[in-house]
GUVOZA-723958 format. One record per atom (N, C-alpha, C): residue number from 1; x, y, z; residue in three letters. Coordinates in pm, 1 decimal, padded with zeros to 6 digits. Layout:
BEGIN
   k        X        Y        Z   r
 NUM        X        Y        Z ALA
...
END
This chain:
BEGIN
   k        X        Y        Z   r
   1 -00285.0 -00403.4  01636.2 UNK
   1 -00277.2 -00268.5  01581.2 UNK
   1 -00253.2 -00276.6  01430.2 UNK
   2 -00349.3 -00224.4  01347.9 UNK
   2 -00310.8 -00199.0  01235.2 UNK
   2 -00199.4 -00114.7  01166.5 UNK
   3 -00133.0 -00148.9  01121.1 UNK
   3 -00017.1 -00065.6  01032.9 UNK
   3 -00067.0 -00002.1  00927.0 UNK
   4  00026.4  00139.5  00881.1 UNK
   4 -00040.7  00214.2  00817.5 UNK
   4 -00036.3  00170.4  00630.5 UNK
   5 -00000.6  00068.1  00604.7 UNK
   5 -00009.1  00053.7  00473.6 UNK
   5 -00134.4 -00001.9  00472.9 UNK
   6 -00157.3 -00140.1  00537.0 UNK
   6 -00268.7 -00139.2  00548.2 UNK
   6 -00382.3 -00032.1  00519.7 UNK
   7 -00410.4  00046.6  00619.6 UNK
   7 -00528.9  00150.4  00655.7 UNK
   7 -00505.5  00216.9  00445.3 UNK
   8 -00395.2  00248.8  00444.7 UNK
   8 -00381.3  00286.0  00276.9 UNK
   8 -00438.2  00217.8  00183.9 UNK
   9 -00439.1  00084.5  00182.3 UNK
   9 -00507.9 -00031.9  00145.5 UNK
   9 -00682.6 -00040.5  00101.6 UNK
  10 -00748.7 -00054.4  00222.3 UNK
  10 -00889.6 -00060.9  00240.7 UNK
  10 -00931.1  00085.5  00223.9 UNK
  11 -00871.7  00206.6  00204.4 UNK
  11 -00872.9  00294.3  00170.9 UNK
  11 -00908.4  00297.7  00033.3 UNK
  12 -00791.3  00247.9 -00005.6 UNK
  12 -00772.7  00233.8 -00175.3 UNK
  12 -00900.4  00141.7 -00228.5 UNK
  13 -00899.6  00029.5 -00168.7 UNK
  13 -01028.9 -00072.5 -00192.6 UNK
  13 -01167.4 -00004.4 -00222.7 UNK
  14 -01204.7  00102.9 -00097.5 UNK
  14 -01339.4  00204.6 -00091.5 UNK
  14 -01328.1  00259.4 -00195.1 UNK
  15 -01201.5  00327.8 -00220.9 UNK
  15 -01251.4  00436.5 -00300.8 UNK
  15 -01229.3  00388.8 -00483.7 UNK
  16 -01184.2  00282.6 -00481.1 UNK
  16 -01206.4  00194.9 -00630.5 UNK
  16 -01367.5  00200.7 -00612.6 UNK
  17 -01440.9  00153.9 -00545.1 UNK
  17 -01558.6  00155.5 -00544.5 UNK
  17 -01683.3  00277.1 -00570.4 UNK
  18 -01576.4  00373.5 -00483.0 UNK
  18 -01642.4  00496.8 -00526.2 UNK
  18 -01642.5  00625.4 -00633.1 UNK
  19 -01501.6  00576.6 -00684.6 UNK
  19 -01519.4  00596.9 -00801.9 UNK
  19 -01591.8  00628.2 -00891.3 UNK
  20 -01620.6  00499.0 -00916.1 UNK
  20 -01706.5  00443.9 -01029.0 UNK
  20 -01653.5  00433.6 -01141.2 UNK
  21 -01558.5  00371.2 -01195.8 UNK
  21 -01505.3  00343.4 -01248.3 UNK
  21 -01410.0  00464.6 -01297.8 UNK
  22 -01325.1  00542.9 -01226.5 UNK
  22 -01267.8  00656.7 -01254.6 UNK
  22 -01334.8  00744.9 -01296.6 UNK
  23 -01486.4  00776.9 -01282.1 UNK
  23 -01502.3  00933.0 -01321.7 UNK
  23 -01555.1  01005.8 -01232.1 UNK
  24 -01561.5  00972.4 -01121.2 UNK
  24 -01572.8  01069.7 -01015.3 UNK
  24 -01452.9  01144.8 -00977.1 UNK
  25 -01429.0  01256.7 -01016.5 UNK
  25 -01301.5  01317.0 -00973.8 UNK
  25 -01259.7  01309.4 -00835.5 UNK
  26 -01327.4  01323.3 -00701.9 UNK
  26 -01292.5  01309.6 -00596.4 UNK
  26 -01265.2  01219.8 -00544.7 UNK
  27 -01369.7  01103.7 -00591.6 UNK
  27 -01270.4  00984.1 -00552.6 UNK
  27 -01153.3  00906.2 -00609.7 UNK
  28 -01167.0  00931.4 -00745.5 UNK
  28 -01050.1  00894.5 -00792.0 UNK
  28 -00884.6  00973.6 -00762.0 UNK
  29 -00920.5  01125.0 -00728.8 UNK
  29 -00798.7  01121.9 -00651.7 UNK
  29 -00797.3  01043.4 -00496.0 UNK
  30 -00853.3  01034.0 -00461.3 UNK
  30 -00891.0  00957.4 -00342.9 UNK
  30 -00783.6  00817.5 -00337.7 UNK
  31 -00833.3  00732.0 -00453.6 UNK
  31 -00781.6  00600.4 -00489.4 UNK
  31 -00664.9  00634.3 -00543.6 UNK
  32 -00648.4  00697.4 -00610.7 UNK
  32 -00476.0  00684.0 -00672.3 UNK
  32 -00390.3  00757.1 -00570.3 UNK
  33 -00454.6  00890.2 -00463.9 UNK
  33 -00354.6  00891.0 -00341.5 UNK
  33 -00305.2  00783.8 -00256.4 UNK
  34 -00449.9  00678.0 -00239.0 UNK
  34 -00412.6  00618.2 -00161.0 UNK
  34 -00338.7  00443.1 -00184.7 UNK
  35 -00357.8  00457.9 -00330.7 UNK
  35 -00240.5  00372.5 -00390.0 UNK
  35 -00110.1  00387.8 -00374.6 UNK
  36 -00067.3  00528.4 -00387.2 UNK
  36  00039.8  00538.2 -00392.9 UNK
  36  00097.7  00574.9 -00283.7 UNK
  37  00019.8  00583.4 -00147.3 UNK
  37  00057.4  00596.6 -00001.2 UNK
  37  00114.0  00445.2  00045.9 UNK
  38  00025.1  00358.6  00002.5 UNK
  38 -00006.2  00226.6  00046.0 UNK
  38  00162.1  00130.0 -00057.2 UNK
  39  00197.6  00164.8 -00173.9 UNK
  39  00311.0  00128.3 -00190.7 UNK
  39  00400.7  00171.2 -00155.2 UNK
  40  00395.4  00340.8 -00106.6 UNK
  40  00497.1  00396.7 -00010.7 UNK
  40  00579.9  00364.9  00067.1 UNK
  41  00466.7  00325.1  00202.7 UNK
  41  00467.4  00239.7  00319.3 UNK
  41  00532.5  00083.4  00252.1 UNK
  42  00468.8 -00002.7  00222.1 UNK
  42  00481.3 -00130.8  00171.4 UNK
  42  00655.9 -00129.2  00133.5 UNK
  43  00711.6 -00030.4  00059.2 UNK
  43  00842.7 -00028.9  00037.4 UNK
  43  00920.9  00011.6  00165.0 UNK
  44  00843.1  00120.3  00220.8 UNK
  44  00938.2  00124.7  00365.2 UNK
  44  00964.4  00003.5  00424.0 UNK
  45  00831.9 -00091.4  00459.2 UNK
  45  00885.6 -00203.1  00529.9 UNK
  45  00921.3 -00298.2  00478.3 UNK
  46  00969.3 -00337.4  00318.3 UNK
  46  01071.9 -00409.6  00265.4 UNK
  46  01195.3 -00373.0  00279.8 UNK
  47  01186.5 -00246.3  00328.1 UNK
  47  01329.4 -00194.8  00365.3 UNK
  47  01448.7 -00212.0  00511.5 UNK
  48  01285.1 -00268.5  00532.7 UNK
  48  01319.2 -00296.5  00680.9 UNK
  48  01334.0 -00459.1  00760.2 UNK
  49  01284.1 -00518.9  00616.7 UNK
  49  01263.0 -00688.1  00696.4 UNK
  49  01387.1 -00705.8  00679.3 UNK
  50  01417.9 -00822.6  00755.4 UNK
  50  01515.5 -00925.6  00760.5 UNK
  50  01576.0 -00949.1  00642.5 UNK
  51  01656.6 -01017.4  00627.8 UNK
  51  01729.4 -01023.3  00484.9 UNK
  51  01819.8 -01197.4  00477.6 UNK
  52  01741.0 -01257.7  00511.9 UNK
  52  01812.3 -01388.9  00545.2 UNK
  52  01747.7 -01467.3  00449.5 UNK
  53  01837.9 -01585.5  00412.7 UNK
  53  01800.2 -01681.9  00288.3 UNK
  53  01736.2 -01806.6  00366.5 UNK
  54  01706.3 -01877.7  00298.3 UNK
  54  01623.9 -01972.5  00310.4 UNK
  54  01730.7 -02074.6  00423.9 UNK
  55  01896.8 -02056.9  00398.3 UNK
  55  01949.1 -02140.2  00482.1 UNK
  55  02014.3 -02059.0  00626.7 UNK
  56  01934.2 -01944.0  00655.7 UNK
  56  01997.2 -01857.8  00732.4 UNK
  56  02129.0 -01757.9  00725.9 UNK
  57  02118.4 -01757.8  00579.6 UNK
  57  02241.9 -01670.9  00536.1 UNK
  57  02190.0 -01555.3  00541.8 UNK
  58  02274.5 -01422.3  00520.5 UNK
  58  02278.4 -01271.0  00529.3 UNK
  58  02295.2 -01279.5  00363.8 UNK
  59  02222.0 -01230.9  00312.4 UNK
  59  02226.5 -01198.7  00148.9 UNK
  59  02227.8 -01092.1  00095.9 UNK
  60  02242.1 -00994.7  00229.8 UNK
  60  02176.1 -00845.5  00217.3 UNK
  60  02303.5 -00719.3  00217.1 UNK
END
């Protein structure tokens, strides 16, 4: 199952493409929504990993 930062991701990827180099207005909101969905997510689940050091310590 894909996770949703991901799907934000290849989202973001398309619509860099469709763009065209930022002057398509629709897609460029397109790409910068889905940039900033996709670091959204990405911070939620740093929020959420584990927090242990390299020697099994709690650092967190």
């Amino acid at each position: 199952m894909w996770d949703i930062a991901s799907v934000f991701e290849v989202v973001f990827a398309l619509g860099t493409n469709g763009s065209q180099g930022f002057t398509r207005l629709g897609w460029s909101a397109v790409t910068i929504l889905a940039a900033a969905g996709g670091i959204f997510f990405l911070s939620l689940a740093l929020k959420t990993q584990d927090r242990r050091g390299v020697c099994g310590d709690n650092v967190g």
